[in-house]
N, CA, C and O atoms as a MOPAC input file, in Angstrom:
PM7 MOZYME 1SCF
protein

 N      6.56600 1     1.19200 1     2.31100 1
 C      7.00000 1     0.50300 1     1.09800 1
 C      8.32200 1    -0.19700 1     1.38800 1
 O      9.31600 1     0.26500 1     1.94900 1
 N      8.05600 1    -1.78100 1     0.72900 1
 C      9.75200 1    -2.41300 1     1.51300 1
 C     10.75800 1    -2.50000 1     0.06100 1
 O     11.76500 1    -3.20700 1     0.10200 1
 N     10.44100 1    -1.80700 1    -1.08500 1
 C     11.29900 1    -1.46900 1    -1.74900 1
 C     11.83400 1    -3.25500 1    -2.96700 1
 O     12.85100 1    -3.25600 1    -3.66100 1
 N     11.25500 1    -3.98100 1    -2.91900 1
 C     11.67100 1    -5.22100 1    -3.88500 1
 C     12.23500 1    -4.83900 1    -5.07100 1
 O     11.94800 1    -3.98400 1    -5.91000 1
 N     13.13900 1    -5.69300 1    -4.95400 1
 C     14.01200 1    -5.64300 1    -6.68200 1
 C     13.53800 1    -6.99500 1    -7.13200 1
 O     13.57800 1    -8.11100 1    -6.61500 1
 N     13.04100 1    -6.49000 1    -8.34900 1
 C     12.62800 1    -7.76700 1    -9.37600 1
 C     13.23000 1    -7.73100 1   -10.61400 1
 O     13.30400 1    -6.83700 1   -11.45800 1
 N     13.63400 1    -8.82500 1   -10.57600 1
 C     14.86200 1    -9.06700 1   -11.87300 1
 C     13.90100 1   -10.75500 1   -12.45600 1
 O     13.44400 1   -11.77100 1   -11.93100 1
 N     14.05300 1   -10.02400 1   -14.08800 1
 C     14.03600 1   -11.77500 1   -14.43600 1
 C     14.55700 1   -12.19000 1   -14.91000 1
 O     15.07500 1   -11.38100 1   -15.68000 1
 N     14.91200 1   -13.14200 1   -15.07000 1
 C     16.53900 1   -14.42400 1   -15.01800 1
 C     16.04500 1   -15.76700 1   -15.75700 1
 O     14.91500 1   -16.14900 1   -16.06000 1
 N     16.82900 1   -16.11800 1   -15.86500 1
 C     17.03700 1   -17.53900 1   -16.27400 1
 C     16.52200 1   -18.41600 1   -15.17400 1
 O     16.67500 1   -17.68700 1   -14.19300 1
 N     16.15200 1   -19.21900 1   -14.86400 1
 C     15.89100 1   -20.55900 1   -14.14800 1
 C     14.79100 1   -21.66300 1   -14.31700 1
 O     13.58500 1   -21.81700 1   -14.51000 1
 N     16.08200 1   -22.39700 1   -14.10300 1
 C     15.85500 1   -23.83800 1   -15.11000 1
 C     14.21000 1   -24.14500 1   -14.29000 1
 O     13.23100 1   -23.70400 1   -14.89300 1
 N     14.02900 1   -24.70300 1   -13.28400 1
 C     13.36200 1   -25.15000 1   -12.68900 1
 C     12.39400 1   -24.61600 1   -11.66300 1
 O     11.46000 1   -25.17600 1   -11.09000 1
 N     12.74400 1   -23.69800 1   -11.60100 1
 C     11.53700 1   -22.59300 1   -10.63400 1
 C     10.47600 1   -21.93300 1   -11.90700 1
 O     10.46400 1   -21.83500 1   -13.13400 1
 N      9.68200 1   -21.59000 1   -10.79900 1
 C      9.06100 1   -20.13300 1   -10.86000 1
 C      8.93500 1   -19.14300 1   -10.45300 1
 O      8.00400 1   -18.41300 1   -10.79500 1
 N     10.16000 1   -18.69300 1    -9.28700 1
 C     10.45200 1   -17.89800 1    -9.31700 1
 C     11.20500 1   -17.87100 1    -7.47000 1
 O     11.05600 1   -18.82400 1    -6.70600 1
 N     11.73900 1   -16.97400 1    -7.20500 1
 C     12.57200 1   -17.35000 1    -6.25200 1
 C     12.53400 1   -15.90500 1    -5.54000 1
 O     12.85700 1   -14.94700 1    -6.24400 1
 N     12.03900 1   -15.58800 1    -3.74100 1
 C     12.52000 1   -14.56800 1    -2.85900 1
 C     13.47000 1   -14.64900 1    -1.97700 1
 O     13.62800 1   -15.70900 1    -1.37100 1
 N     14.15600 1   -13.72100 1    -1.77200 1
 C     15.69300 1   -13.99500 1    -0.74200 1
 C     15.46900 1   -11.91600 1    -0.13200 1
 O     14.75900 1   -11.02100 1    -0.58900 1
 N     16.24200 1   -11.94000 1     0.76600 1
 C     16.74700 1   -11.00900 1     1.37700 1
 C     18.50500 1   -11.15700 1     1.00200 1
 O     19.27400 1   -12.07700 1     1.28100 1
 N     18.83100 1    -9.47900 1     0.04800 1
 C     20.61200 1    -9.48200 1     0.33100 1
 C     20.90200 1    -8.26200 1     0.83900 1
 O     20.22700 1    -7.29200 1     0.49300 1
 N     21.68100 1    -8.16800 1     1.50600 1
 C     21.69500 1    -7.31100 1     2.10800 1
 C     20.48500 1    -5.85200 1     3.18400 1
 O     20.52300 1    -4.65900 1     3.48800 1
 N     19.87800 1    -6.67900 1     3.29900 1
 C     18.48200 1    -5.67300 1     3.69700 1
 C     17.77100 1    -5.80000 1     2.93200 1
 O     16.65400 1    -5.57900 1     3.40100 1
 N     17.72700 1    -6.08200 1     1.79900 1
 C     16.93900 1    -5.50400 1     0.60800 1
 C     16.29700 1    -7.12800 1     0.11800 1
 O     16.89500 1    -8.14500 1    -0.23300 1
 N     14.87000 1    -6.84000 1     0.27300 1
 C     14.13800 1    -7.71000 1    -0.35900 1
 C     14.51900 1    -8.46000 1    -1.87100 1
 O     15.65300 1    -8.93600 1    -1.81700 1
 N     14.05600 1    -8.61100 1    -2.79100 1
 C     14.76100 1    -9.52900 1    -3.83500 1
 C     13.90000 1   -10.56600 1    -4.13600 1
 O     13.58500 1   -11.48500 1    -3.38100 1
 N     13.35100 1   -10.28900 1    -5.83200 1
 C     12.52100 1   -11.47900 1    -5.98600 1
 C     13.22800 1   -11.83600 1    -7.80500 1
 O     13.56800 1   -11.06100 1    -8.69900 1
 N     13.21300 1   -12.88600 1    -7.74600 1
 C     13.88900 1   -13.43900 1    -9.45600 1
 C     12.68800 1   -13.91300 1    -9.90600 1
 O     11.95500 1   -14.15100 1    -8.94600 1
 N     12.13100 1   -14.17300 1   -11.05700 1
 C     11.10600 1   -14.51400 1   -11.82500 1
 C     11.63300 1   -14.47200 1   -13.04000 1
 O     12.39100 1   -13.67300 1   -13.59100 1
 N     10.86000 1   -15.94500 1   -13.54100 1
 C     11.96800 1   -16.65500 1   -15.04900 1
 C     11.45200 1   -15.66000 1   -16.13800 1
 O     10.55600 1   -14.81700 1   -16.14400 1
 N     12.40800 1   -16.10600 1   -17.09800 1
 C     12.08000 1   -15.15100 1   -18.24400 1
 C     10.99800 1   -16.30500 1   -19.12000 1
 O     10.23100 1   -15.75200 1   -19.90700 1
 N     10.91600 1   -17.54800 1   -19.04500 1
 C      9.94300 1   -18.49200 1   -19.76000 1
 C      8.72300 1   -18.36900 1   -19.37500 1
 O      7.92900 1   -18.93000 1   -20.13200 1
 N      8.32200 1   -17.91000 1   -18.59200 1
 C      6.60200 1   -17.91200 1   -18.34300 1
 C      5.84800 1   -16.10000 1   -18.34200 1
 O      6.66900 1   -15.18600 1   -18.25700 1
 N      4.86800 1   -15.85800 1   -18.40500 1
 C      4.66400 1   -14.22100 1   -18.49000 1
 C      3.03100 1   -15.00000 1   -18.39200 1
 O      2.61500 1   -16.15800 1   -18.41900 1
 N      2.21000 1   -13.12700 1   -18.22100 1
 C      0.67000 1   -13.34500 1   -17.86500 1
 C      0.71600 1   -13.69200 1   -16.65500 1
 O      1.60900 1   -13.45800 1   -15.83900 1
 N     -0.96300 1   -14.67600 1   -16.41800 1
 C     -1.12200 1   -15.33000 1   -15.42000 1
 C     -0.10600 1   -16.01300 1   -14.40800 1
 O     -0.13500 1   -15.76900 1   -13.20200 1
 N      0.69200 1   -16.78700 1   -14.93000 1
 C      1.86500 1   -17.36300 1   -14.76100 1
 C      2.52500 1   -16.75800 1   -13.80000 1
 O      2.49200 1   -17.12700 1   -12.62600 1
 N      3.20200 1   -15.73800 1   -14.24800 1
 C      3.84200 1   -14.56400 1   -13.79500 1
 C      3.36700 1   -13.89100 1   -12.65200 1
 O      3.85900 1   -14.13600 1   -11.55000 1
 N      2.63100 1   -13.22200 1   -12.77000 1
 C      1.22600 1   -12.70100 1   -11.94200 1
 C      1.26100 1   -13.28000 1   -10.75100 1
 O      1.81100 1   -12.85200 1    -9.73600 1
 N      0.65500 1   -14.27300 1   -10.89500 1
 C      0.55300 1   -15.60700 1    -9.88100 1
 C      2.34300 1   -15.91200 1    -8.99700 1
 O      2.36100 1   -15.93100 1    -7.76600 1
 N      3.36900 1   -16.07300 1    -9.61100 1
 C      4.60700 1   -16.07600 1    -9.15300 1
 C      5.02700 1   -15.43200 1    -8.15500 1
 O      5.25300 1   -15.87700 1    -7.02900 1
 N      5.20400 1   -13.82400 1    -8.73400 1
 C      4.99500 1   -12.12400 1    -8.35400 1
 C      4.25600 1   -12.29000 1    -7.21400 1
 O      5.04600 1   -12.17200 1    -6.27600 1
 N      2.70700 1   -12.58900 1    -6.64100 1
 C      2.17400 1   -12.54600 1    -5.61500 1
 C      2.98500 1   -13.67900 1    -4.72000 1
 O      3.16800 1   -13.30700 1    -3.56000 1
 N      3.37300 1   -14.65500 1    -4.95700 1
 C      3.21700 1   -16.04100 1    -4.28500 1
 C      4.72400 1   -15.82000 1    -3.74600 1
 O      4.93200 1   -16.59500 1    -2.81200 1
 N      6.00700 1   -14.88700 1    -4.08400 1
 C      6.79300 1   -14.45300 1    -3.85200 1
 C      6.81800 1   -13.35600 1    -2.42100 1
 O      7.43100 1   -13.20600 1    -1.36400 1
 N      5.71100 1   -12.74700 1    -3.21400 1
 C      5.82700 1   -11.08100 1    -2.14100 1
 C      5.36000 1   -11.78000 1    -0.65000 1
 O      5.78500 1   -11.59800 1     0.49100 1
 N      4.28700 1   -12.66400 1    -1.19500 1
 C      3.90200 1   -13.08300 1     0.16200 1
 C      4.84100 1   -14.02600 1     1.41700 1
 O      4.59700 1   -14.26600 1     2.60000 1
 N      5.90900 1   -14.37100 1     0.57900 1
 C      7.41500 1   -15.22200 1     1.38000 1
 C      7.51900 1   -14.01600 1     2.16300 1
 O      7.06200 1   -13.88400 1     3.29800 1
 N      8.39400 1   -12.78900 1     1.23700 1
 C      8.75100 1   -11.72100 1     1.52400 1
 C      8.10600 1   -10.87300 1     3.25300 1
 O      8.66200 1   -10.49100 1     4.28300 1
 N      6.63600 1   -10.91400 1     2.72300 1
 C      6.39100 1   -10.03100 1     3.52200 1
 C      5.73600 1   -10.99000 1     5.21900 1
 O      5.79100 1   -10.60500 1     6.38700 1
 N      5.20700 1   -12.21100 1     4.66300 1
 C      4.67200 1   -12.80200 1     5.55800 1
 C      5.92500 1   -13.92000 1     6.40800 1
 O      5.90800 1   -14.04600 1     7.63300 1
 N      6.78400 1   -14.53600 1     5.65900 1
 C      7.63400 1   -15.23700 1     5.95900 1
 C      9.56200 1   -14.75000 1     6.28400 1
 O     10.47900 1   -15.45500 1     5.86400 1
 N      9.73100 1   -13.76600 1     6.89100 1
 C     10.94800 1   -13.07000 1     6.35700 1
 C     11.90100 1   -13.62600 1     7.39900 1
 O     13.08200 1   -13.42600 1     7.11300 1
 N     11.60200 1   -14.52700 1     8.98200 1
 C     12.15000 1   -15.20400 1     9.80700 1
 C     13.42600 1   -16.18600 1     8.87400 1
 O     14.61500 1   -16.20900 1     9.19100 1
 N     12.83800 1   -16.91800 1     7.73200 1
 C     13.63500 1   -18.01400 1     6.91600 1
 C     14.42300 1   -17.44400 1     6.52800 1
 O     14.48600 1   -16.33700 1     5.99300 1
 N     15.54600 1   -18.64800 1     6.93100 1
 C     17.09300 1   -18.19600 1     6.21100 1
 C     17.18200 1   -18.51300 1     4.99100 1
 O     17.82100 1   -17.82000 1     4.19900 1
 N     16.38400 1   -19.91100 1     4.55000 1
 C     16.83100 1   -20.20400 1     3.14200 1
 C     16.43500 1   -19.63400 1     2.05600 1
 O     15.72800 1   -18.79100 1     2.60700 1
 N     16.28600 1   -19.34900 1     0.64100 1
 C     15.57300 1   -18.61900 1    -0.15800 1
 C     14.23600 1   -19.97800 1    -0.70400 1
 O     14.26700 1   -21.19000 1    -0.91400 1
 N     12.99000 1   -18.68000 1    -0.75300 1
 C     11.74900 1   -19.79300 1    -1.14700 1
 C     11.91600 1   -19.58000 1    -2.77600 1
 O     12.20200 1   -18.60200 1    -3.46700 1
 N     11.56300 1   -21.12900 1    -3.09500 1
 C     11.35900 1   -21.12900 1    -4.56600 1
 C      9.88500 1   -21.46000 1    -4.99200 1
 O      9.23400 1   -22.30800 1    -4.38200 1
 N      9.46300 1   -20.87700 1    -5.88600 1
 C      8.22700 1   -21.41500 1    -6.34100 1
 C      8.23200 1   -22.59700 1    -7.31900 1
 O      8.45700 1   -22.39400 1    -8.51300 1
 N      8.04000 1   -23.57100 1    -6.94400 1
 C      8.28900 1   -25.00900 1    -8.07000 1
 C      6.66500 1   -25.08700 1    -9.04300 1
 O      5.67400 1   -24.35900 1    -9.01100 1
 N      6.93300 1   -26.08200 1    -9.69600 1
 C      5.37300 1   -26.33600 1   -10.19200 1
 C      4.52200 1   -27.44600 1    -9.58400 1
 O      3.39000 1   -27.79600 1    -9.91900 1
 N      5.32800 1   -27.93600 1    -8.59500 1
 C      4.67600 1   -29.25700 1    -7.83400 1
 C      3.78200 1   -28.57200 1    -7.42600 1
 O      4.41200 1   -27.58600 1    -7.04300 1
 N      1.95100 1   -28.21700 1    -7.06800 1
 C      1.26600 1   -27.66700 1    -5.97000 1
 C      0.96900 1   -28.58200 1    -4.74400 1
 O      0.73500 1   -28.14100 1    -3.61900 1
 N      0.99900 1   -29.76700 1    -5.04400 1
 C      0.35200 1   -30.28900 1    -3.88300 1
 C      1.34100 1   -31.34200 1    -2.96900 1
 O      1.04000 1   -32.33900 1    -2.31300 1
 N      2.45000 1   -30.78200 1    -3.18000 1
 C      3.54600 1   -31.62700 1    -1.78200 1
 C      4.20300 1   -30.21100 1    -1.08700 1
 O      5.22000 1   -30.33200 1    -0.40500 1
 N      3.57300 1   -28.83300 1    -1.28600 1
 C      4.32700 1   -28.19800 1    -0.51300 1
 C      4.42300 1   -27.47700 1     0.74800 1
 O      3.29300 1   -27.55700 1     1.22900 1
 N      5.20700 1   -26.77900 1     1.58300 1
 C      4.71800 1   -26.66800 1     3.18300 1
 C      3.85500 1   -25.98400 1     2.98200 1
 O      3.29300 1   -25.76600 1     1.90900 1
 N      3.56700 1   -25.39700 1     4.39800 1
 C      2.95800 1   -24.59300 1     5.09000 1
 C      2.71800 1   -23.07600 1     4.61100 1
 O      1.63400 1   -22.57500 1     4.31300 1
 N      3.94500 1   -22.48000 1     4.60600 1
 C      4.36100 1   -21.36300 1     3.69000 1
 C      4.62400 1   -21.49900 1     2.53100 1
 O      4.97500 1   -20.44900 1     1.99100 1
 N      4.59600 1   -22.75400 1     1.62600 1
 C      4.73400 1   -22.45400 1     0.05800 1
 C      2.99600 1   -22.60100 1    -0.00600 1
 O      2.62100 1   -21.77200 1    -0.83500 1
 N      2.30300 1   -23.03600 1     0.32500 1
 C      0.87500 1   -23.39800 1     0.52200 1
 C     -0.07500 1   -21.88100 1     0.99500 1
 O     -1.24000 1   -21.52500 1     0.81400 1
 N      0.74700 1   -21.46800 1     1.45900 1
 C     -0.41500 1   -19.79000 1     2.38600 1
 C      0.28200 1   -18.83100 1     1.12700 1
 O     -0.28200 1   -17.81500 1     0.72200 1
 N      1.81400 1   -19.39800 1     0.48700 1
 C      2.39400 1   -17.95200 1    -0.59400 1
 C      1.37100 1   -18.53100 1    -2.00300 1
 O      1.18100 1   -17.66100 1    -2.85300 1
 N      0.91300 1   -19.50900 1    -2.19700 1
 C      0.35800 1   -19.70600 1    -3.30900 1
 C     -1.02100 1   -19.30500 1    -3.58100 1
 O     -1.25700 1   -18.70900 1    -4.63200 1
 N     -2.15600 1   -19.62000 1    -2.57900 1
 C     -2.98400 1   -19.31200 1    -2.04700 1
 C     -3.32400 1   -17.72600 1    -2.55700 1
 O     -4.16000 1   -17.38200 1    -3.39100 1
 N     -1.97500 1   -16.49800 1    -1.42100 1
 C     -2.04400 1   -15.24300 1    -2.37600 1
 C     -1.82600 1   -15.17000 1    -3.25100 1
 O     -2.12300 1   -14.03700 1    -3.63000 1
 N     -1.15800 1   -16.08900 1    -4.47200 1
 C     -0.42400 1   -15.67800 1    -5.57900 1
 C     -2.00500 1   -16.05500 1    -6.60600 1
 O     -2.47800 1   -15.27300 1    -7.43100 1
 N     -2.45700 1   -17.14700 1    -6.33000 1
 C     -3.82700 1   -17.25800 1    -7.10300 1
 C     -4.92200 1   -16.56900 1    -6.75600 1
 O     -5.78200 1   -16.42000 1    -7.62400 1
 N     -5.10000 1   -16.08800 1    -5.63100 1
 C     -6.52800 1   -15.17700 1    -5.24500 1
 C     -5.86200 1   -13.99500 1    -6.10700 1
 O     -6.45900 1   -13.69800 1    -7.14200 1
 N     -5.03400 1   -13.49800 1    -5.88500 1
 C     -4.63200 1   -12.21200 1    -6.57100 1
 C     -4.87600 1   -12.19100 1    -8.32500 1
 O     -5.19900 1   -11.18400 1    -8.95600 1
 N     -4.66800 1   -13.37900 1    -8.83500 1
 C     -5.56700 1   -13.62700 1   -10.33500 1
 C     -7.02200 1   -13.83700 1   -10.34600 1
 O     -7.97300 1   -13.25400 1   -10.86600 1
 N     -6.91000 1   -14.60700 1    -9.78700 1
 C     -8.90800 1   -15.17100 1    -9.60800 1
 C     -9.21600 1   -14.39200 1    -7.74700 1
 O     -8.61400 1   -14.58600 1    -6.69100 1
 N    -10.25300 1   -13.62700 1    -8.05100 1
 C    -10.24100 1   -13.41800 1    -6.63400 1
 C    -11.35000 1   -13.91300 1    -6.26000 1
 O    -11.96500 1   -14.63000 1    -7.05000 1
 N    -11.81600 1   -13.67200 1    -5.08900 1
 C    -13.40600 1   -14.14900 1    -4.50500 1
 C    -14.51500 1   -13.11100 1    -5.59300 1
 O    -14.60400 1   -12.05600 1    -6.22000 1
 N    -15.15300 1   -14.28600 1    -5.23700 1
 C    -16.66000 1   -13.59500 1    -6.41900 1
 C    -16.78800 1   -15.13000 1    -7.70100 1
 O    -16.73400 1   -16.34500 1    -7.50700 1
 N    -16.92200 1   -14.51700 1    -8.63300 1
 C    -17.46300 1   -15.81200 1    -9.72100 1
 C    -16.52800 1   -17.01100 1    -9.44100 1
 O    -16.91900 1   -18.17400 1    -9.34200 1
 N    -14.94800 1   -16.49600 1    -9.29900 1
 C    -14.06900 1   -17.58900 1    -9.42100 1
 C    -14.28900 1   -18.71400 1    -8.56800 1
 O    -13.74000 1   -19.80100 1    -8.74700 1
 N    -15.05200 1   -18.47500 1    -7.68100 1
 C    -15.18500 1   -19.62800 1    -5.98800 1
 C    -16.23900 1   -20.38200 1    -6.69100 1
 O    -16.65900 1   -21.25400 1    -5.93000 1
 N    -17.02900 1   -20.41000 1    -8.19300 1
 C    -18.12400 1   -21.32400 1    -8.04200 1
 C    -17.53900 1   -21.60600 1    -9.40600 1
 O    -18.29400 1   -22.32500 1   -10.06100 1
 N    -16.37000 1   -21.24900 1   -10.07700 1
 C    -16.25900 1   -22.05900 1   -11.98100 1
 C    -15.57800 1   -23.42300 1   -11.73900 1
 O    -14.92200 1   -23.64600 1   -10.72200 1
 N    -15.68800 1   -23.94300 1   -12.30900 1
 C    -14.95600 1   -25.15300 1   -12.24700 1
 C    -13.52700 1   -25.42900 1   -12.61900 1
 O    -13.15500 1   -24.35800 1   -13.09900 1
 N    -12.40000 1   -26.37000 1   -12.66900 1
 C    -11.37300 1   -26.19600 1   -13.14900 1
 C    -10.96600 1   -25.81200 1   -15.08000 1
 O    -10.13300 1   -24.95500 1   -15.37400 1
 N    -11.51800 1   -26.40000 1   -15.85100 1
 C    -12.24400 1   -26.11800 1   -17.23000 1
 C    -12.31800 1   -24.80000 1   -16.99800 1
 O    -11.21300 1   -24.26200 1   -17.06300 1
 N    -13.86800 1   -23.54600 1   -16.56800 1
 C    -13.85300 1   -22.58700 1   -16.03400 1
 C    -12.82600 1   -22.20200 1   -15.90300 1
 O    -12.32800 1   -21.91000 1   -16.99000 1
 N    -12.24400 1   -22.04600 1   -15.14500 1
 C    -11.06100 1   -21.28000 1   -14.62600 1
 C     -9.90700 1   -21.24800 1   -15.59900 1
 O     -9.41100 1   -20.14000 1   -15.79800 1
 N     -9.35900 1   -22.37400 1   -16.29200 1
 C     -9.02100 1   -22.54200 1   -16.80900 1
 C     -8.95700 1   -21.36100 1   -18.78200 1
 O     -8.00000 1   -20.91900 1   -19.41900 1
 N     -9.76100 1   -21.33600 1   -18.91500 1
 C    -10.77900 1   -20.72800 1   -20.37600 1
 C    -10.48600 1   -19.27600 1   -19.57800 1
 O     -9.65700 1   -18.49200 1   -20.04000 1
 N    -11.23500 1   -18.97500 1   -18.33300 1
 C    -11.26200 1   -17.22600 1   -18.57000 1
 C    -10.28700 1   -16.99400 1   -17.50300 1
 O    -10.50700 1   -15.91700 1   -16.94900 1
 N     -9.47300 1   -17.51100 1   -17.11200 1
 C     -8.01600 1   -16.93500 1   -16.41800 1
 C     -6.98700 1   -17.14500 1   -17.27200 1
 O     -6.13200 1   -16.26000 1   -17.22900 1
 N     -6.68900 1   -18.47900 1   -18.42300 1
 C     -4.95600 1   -18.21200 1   -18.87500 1
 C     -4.31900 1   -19.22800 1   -18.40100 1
 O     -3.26200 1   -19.44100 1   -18.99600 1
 N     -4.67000 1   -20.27800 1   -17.15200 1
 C     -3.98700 1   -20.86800 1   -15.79700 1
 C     -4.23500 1   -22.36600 1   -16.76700 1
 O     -5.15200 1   -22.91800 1   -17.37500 1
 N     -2.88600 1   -22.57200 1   -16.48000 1
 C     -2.68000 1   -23.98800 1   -16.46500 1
 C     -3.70100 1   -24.95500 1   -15.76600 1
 O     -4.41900 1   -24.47700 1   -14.88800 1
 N     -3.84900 1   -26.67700 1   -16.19200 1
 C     -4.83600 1   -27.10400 1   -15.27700 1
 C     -4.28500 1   -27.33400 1   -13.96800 1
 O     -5.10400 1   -27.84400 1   -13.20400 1
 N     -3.02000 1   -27.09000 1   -13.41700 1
 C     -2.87900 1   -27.54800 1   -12.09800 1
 C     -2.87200 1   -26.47000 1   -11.04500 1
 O     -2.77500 1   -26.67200 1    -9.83500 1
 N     -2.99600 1   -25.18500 1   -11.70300 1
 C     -3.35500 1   -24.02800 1   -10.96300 1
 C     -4.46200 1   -23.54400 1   -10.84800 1
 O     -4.79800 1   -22.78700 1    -9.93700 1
 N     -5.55300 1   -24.14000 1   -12.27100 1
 C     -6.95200 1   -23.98700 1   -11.97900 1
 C     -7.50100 1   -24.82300 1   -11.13500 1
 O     -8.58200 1   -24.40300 1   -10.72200 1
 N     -7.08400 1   -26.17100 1   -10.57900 1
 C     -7.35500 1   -26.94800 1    -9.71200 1
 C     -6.93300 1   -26.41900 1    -8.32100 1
 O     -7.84000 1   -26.11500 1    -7.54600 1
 N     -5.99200 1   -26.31600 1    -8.03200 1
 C     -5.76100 1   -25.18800 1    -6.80200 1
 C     -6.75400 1   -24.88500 1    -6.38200 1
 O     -7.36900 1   -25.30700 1    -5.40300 1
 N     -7.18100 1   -23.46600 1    -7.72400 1
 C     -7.94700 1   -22.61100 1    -7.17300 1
 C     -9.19100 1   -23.18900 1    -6.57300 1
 O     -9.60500 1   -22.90100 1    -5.45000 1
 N     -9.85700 1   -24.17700 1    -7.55800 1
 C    -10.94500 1   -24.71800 1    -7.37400 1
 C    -11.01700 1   -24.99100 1    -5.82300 1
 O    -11.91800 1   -24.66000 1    -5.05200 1
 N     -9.93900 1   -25.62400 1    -5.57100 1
 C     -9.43900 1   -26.16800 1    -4.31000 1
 C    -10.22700 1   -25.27000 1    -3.15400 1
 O    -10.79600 1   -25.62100 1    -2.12000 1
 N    -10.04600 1   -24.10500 1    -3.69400 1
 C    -10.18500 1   -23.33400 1    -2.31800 1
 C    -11.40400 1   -23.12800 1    -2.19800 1
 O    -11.84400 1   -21.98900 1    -2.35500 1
 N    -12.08700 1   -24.01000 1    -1.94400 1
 C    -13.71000 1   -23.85800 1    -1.76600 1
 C    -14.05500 1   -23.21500 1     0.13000 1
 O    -14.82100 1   -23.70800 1     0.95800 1
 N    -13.31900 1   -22.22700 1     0.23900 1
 C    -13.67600 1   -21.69500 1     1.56300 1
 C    -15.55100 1   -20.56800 1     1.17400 1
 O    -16.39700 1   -20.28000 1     2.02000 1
 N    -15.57200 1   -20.31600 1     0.06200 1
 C    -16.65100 1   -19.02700 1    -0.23600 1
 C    -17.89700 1   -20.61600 1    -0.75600 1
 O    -18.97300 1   -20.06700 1    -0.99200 1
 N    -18.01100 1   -21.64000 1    -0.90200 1
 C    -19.15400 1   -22.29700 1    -1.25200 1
 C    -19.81100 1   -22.78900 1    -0.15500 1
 O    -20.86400 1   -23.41000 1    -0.29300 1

């Protein structure tokens, strides 16, 4: 267990933000979004954390999905399978996804995105 402190905060423009201080993992998540939202953040965070921990800078989760690297792209990826996982979700449509997840349309498009299971 690597022990994360999750605090939620104010921030203007994220969705949520991982850093290392002092040893200690560290994830912020806004106080304006909750549910799915959240959920989705929470994963897309841990996965900086645990998969990306080489980076010096702190990752933020923005709402842009489709201009971001490598690692905001593989942390999002977990942050939405972890809401919608494999099974029905790989064949609903964005609408679908949309209705029985909670998810905004640019995160139900994502998901759609990931047509690796069709």
């Amino acid at each position: 267990m690597i022990g994360i402190e999750v605090k939620l905060r104010h921030l203007v423009k994220a969705y949520g933000r991982s850093y290392w201080k002092g040893g200690v993992p560290r994830i912020d998540l806004p106080l304006n979004i909750d549910g799915p939202e959240l959920l989705i953040s929470a994963w897309h965070e841990v996965c900086h954390l645990l998969y990306h921990p080489a980076e010096k800078a702190p990752f933020t989760r923005y709402g842009n999905l489709w201009n971001w690297s490598k690692c905001d792209r593989q942390a999002e990826i977990i942050g939405v399978m972890a809401w919608m996982p494999h099974g029905p979700a790989d064949l609903m449509t964005p609408d679908e996804l949309m209705k029985e997840f909670g998810v905004r349309r640019e995160v139900a498009e994502f998901r759609a995105s990931l047509n690796l299971w069709r």
